[in-house]
C-alpha beads as a LAMMPS data file, in Angstrom:
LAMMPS data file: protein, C-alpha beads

83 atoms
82 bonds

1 atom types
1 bond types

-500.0 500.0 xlo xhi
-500.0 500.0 ylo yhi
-500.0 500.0 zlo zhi

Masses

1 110.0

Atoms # bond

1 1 1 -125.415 -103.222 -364.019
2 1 1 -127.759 -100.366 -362.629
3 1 1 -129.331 -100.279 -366.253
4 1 1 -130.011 -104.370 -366.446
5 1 1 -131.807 -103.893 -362.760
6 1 1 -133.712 -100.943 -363.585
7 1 1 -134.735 -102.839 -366.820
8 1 1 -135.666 -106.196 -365.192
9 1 1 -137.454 -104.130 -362.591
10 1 1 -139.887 -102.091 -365.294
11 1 1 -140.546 -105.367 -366.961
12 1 1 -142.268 -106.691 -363.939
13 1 1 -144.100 -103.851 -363.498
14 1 1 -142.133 -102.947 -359.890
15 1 1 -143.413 -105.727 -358.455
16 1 1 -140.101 -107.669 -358.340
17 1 1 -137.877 -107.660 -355.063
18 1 1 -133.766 -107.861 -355.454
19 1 1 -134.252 -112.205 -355.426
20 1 1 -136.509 -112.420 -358.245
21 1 1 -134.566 -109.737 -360.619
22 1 1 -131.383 -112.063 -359.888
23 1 1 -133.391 -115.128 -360.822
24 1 1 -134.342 -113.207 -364.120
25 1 1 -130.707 -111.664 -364.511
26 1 1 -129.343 -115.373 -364.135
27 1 1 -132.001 -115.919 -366.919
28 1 1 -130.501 -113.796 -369.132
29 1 1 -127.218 -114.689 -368.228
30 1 1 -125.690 -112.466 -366.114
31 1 1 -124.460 -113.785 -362.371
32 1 1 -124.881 -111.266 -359.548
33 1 1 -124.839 -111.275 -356.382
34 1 1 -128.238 -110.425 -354.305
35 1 1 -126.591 -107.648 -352.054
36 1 1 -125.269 -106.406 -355.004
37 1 1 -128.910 -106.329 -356.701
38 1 1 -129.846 -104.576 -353.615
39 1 1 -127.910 -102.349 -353.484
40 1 1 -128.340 -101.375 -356.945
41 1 1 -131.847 -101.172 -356.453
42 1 1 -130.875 -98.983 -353.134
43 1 1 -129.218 -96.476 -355.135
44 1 1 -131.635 -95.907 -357.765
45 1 1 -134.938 -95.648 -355.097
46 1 1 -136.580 -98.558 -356.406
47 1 1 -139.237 -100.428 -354.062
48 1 1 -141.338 -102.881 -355.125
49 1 1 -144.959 -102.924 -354.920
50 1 1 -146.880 -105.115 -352.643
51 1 1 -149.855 -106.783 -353.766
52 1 1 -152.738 -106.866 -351.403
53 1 1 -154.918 -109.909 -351.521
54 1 1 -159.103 -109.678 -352.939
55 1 1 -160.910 -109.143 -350.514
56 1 1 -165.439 -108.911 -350.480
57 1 1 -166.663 -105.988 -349.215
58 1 1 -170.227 -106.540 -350.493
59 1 1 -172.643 -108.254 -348.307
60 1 1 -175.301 -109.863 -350.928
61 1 1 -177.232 -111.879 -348.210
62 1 1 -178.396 -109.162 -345.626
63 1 1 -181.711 -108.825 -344.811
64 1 1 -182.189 -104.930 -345.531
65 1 1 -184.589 -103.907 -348.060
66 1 1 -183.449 -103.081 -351.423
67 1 1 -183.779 -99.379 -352.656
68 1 1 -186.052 -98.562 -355.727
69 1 1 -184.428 -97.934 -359.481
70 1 1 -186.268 -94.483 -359.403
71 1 1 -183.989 -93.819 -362.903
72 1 1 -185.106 -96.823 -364.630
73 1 1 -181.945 -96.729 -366.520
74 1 1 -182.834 -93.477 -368.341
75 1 1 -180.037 -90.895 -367.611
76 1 1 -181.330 -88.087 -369.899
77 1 1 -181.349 -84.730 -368.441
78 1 1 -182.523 -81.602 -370.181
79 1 1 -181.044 -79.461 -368.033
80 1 1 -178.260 -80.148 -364.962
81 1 1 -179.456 -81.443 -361.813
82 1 1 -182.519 -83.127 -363.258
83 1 1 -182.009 -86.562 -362.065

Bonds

1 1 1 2
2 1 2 3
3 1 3 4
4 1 4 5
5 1 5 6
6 1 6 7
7 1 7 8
8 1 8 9
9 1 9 10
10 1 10 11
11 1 11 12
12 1 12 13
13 1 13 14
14 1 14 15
15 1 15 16
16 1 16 17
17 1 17 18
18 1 18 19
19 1 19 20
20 1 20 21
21 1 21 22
22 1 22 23
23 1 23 24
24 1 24 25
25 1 25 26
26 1 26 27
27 1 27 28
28 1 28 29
29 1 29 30
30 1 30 31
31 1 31 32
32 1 32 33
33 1 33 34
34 1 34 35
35 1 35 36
36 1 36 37
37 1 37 38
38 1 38 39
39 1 39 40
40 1 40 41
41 1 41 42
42 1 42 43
43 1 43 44
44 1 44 45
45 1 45 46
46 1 46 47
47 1 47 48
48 1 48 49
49 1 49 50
50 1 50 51
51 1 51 52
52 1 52 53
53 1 53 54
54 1 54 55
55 1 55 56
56 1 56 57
57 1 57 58
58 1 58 59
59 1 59 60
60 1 60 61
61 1 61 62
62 1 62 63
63 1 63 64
64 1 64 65
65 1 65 66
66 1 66 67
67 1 67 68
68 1 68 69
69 1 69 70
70 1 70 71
71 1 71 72
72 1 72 73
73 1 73 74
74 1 74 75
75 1 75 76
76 1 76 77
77 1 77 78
78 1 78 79
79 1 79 80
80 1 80 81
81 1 81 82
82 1 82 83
C-alpha cells in the first residue's frame, strides 16, 4: 500500500494531495480509503507541493528613462573585470 502511494505520489511530481492519489489508485484499480491514503502519506513524510499562481513583476509602461546598452552585446573580455 505505502509503495502504490509513494509511487502515485512521484508520478505527479509531489504535487498530488491524499484525494487525488485515491482518484488515481481507483484508476488503477485499487479501492482505499482517503484516511487511509493519509495516513500512508503521514508515515512516509510526504507533503505535497503548492503551486503559486504567475504573477508580473515587470512594470513595462513607467515613465523612467531607459538605461544605455553600454555592451552593445559584445561580452569579450581580455582580461577579468573588463566589462
Amino acid at each position: 500500500m505505502d509503495a502504490r502511494v509513494k509511487s502515485v505520489f512521484d508520478s505527479s511530481k509531489q504535487r498530488d494531495g491524499a484525494r487525488r492519489i485515491q482518484v488515481e489508485l481507483g484508476e488503477q484499480g485499487y479501492q482505499h480509503d482517503i484516511k487511509t491514503i493519509g495516513l500512508s502519506m503521514k508515515r512516509q513524510n510526504l507533503v505535497a507541493k503548492t503551486t503559486r499562481k504567475f504573477k508580473v513583476i515587470t512594470d513595462s509602461c513607467h515613465q523612467l528613462s531607459i538605461s544605455p546598452n553600454l555592451l552593445e552585446q559584445n561580452f569579450a573580455a581580455d582580461q577579468p573585470n573588463q566589462k
